[in-house]
C-alpha positions as CSV (number, residue, x, y, z in Angstrom):
1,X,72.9,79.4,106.0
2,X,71.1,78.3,108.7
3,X,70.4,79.8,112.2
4,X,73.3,77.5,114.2
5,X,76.0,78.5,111.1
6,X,75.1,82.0,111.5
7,X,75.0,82.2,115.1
8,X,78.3,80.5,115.3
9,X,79.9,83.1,112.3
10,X,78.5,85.8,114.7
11,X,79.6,84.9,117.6
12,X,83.2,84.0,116.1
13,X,83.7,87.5,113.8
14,X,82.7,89.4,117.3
15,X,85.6,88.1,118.7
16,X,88.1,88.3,116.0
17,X,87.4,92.1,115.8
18,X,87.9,92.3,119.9
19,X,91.1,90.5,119.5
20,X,92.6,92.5,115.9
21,X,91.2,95.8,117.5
22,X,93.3,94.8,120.9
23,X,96.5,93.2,118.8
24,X,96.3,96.0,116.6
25,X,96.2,98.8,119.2
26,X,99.3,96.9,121.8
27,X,101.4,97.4,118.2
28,X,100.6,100.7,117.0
29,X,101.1,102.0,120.5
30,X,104.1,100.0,120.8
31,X,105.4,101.4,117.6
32,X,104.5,104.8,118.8
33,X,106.7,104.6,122.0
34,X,109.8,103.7,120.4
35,X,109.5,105.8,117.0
36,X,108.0,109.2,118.6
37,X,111.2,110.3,119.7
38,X,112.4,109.6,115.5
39,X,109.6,112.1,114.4
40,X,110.3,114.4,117.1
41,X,113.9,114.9,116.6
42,X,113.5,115.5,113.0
43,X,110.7,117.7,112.6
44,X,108.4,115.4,111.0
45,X,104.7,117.3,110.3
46,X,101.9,115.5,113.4
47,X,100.0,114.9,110.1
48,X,103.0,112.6,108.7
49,X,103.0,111.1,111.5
50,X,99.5,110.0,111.6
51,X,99.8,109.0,108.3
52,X,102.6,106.5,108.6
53,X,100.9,104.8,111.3
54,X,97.2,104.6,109.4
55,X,99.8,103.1,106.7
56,X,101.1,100.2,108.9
57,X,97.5,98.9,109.5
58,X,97.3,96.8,106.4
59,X,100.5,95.2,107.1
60,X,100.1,94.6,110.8
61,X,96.7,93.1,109.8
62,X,97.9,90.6,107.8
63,X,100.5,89.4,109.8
64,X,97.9,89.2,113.2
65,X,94.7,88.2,111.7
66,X,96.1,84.0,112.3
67,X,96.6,84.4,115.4
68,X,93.3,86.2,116.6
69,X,91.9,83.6,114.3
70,X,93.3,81.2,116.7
71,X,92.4,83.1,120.2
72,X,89.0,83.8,118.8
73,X,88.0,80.5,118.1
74,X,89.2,79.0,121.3
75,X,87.5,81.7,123.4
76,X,84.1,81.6,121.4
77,X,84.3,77.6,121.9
78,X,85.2,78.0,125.9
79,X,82.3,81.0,126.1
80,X,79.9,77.8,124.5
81,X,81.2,75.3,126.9
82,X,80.8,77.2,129.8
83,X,77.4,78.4,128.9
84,X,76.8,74.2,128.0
85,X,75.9,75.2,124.6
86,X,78.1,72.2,123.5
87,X,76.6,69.7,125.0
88,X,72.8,71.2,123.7
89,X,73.8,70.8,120.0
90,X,74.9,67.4,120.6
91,X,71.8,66.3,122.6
92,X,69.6,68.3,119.5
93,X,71.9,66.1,116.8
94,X,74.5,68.2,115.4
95,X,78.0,66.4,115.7
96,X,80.9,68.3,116.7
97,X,82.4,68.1,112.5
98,X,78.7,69.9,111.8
99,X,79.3,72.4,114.4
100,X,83.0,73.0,113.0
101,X,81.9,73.4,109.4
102,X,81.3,77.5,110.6
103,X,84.7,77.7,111.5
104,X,86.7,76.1,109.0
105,X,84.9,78.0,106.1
106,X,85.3,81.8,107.9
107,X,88.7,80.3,108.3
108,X,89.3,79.8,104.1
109,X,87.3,83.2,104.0
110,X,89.8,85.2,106.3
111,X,92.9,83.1,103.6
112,X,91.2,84.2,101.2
113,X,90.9,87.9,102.2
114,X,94.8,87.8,103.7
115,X,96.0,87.0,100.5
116,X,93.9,89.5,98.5
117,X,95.5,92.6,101.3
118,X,98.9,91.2,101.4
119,X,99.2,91.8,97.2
120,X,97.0,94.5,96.6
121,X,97.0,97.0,99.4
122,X,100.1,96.1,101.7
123,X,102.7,97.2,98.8
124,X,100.9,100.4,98.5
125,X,100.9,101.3,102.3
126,X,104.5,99.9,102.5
127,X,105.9,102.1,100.3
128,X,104.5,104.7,101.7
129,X,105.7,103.7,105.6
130,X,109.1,103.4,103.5
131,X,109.2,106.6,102.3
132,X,108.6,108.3,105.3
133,X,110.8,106.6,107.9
134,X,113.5,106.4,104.9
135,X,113.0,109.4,103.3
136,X,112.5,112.0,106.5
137,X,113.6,110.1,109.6
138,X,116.9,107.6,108.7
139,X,118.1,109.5,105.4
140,X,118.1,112.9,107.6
141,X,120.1,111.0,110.0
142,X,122.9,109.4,108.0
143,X,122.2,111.2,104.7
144,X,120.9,110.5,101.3
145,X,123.8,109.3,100.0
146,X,125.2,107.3,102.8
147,X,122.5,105.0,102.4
148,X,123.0,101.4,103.2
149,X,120.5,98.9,101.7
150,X,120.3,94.8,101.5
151,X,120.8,92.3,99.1
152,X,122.9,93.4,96.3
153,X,123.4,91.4,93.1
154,X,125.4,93.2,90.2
155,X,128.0,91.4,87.3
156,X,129.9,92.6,84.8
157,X,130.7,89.8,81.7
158,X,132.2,87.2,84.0
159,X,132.2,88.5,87.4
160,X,129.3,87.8,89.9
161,X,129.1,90.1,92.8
162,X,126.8,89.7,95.8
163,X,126.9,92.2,98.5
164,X,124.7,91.4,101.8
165,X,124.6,94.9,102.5
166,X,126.5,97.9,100.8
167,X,126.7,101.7,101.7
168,X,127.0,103.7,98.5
169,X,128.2,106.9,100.5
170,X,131.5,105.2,102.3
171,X,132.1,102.3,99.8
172,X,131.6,99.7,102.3
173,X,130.1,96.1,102.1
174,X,130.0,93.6,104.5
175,X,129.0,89.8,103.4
176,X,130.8,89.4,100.1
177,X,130.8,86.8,97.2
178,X,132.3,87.1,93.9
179,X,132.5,84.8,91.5
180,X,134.8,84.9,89.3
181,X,134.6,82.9,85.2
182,X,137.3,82.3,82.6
183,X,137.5,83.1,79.2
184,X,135.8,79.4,78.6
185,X,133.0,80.3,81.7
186,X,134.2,78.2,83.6
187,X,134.5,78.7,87.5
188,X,138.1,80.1,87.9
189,X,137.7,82.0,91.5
190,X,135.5,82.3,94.4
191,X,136.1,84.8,97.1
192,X,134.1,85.5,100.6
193,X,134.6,87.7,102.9
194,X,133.4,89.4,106.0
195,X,133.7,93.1,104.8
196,X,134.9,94.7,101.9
197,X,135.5,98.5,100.9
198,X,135.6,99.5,97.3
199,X,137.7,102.2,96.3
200,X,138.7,104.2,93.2
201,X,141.9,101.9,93.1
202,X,140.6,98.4,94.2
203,X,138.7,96.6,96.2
204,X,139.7,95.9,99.6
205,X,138.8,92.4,101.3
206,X,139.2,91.5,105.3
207,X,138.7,88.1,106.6
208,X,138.4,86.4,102.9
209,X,138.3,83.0,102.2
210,X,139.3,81.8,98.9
211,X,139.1,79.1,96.2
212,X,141.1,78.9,93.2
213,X,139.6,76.2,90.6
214,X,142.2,74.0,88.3
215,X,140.8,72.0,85.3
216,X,143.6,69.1,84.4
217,X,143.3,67.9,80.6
218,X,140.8,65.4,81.3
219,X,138.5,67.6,82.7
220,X,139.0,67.2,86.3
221,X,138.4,69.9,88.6
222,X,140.6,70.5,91.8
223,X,140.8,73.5,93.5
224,X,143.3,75.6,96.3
225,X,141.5,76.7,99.4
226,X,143.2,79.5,101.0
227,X,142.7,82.6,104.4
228,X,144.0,85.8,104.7
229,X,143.0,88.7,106.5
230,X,143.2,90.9,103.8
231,X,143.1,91.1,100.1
232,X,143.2,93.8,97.6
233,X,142.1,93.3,94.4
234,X,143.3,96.4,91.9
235,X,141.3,97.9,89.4
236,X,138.0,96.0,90.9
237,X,134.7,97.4,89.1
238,X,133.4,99.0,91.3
239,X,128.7,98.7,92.2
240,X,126.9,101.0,89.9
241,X,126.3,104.5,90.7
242,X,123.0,104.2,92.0
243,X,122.7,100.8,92.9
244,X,121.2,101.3,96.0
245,X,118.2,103.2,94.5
246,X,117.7,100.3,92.1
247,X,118.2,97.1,95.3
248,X,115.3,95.2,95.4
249,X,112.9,95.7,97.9
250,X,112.2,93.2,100.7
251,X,109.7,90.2,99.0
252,X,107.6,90.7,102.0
253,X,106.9,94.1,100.6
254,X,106.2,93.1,97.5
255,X,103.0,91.3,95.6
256,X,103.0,87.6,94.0
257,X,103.9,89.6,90.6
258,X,105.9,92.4,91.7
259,X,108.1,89.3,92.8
260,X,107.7,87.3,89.9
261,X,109.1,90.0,88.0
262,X,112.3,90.6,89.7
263,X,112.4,86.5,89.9
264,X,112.6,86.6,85.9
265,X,115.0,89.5,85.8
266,X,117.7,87.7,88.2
267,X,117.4,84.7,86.1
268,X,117.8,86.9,83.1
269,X,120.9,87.8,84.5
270,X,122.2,84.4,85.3
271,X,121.2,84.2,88.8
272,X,119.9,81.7,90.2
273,X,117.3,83.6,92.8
274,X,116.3,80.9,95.8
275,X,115.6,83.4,98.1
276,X,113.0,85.2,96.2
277,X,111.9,81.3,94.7
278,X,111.3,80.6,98.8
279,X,109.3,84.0,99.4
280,X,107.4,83.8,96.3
281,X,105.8,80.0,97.5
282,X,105.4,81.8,101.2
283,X,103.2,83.8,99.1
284,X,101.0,81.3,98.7
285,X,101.8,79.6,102.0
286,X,101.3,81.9,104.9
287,X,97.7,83.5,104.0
288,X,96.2,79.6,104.5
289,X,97.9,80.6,108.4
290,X,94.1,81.4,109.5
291,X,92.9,77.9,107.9
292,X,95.4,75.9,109.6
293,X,94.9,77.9,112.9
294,X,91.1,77.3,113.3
295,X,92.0,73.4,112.2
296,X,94.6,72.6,114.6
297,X,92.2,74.9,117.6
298,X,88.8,73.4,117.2
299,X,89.8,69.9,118.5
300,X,91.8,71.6,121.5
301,X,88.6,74.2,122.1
302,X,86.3,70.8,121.7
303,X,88.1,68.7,124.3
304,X,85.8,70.5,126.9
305,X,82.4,70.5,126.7
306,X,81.4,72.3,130.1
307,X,83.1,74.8,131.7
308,X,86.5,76.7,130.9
309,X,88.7,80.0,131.5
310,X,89.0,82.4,129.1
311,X,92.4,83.5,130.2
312,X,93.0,79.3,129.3
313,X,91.7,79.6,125.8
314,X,94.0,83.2,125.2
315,X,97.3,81.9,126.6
316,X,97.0,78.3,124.5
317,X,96.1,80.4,121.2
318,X,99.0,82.6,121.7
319,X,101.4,79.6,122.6
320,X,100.4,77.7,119.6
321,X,100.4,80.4,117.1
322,X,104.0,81.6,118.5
323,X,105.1,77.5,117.8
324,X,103.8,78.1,114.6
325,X,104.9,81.4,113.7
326,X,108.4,79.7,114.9
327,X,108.4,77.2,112.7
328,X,107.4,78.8,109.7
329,X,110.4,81.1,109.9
330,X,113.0,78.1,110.6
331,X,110.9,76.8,107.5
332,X,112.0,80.1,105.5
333,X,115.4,80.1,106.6
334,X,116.0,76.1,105.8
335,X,114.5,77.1,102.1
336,X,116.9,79.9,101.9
337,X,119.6,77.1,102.2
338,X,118.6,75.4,99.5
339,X,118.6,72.0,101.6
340,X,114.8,71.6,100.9
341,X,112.9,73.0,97.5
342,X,111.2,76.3,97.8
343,X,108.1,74.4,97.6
344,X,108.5,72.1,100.5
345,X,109.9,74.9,102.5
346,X,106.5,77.1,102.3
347,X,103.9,74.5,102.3
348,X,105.8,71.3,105.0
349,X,104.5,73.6,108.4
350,X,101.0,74.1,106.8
351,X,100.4,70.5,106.1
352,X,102.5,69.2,109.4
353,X,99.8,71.1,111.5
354,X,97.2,70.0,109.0
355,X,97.7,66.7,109.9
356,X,98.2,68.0,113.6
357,X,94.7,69.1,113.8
358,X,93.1,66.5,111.4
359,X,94.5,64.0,114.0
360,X,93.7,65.8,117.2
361,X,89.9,65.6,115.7
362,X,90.4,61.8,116.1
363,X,90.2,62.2,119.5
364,X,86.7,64.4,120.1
365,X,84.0,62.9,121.5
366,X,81.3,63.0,118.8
């Protein structure tokens, strides 16, 4: 590597580790102030304590590292233009792509190493935050078996049941969608509703909406659409005992083949998993965050080549990695729709700004 590469790598990882140590430290003590009083009022050992912070680390590493990527690079490019470093490496030769060449490879370095902590150590220390906030804070609260978790899928031969949340203790679930075949597996009934209770008799429905499917002799289908506040469905199975121990855990908590895994038991079981399909690509996705960052900041920190605040270069990194940030989770949620392929979903904001920053380089003053 030569002297102006390394100098510029310097200069750049000195300033990321200012900015994580500073992000990192504004969100743990954050975190602290509105979970102390948790710990406190349940007894939880100092030692516990300090562990489920140390825990959170990994996970609050991953998910800041773009965006000091982006502040970084903008304030080592502003501390060069003020100090007319800029303008020295032109007048010696070196174009403003040479002197980004630095930036955009510690930029697939940092992907790379995202990607590596978010699906080898961040499930470990996850479970482990999980365990002790669930386990000795929230489960001491509203007790073990009161427990209300996310996500639910269960069937028995030809129902379909999907529960957006469910709480084994009271029998509650709110978010409901069953799915109900014929003898021929065909779609005979579709129910939805707000909140449901199950019971040892039935199962209890409140705000449903309903659809009953016909199929004439030619193999039409029609169907009756139909509201009522409440329904009561006898002799409804019932979730399994223990179902909420057995939920899947949230894909963001999970590595690229802890999620594969549950992907190919839900289509096992004759789902059809698009929110885990969308996560798994995300996967892939968000770690190339840091890349895209440094692309789409260079031409921005370039378009000065004397002078510059600081304070300038901090607010525009943390306004364009909160557009960003924005628009990969409208990304997400579009891809949870199903209007876009899981595919397009993760990877359309990476190449938008891509292009973003490829195009802003256009306009740099070689």
């Amino acid at each position: 590597m030569k002297i102006v590469d390394r100098y510029m790598a310097s200069l750049f990882f000195r300033y990321l580790g200012l900015c994580l140590a500073g992000f990192l430290a504004l969100f743990l003590t954050v975190e602290f102030v509105e979970k102390i009083s948790e710990f406190v009022g349940h007894n939880v050992s100092l030692a516990t304590v300090a562990i489920y912070f140390l825990a959170q680390i990994p996970n609050v590493l991953v998910l800041l590292t773009p965006v000091a990527t982006l502040v970084s690079a903008l304030i080592v490019l502003v501390i060069l233009a003020r100090n007319s470093e800029i303008v020295a490496f032109k007048g010696s030769g070196l174009s403003l792509y040479r002197l980004s060449a630095p930036f955009l490879v510690v930029g697939l370095v940092l992907s790379a190493g995202v990607f590596l902590l978010s699906n080898l150590v961040t499930p470990i220390t996850q479970e482990v935050v999980n365990k002790i906030w669930e386990g000795q804070v929230r489960n001491r609260r509203i007790g073990a078996t009161a427990q209300t978790v996310e996500d639910v899928w269960f069937k028995d031969p030809r129902v379909y049941t999907h529960l957006g949340s469910y709480n084994e203790g009271s029998g509650e679930a709110l978010a409901l969608s069953l799915v109900v075949l014929d003898e021929d597996l065909n779609l005979a009934r579709r129910l939805e509703a707000k909140r449901g209770v199950f019971t040892e008799e039935a199962l209890v429905l409140y705000e449903v909406q309903e659809k009953i499917y016909r199929f004439g002799p030619d193999g039409q289908r029609s169907f009756l659409f139909a509201r009522s506040d409440q329904v009561a469905l006898p002799k409804w199975p019932k979730p399994p005992a223990g179902v909420g121990r057995r939920a899947f855990a949230n894909s963001d908590e999970l590595s690229v083949l802890g999620l594969s895994d549950i992907i190919g038991r839900l289509y096992a079981e004759g789902f059809h998993p698009i929110r885990q399909l969308v996560d798994l690509q995300f996967k892939f996705s968000r770690p190339f965050i840091a890349f895209i960052m440094i692309l789409v900041g260079l031409p921005i920190g370039f378009w000065r080549e004397k002078g510059g605040s600081v304070a300038l270069g901090l607010v525009i990194g943390l306004s364009l990695s909160f557009v960003y940030l924005i628009s990969l989770e409208l990304a997400r949620s579009v891809g949870y729709t199903g209007l876009v392929p899981p595919l397009l979903a993760a990877w359309l904001p990476n190449c938008f700004f891509g292009l973003v920053g490829l195009y802003l380089f256009t306009y740099v003053r070689q």
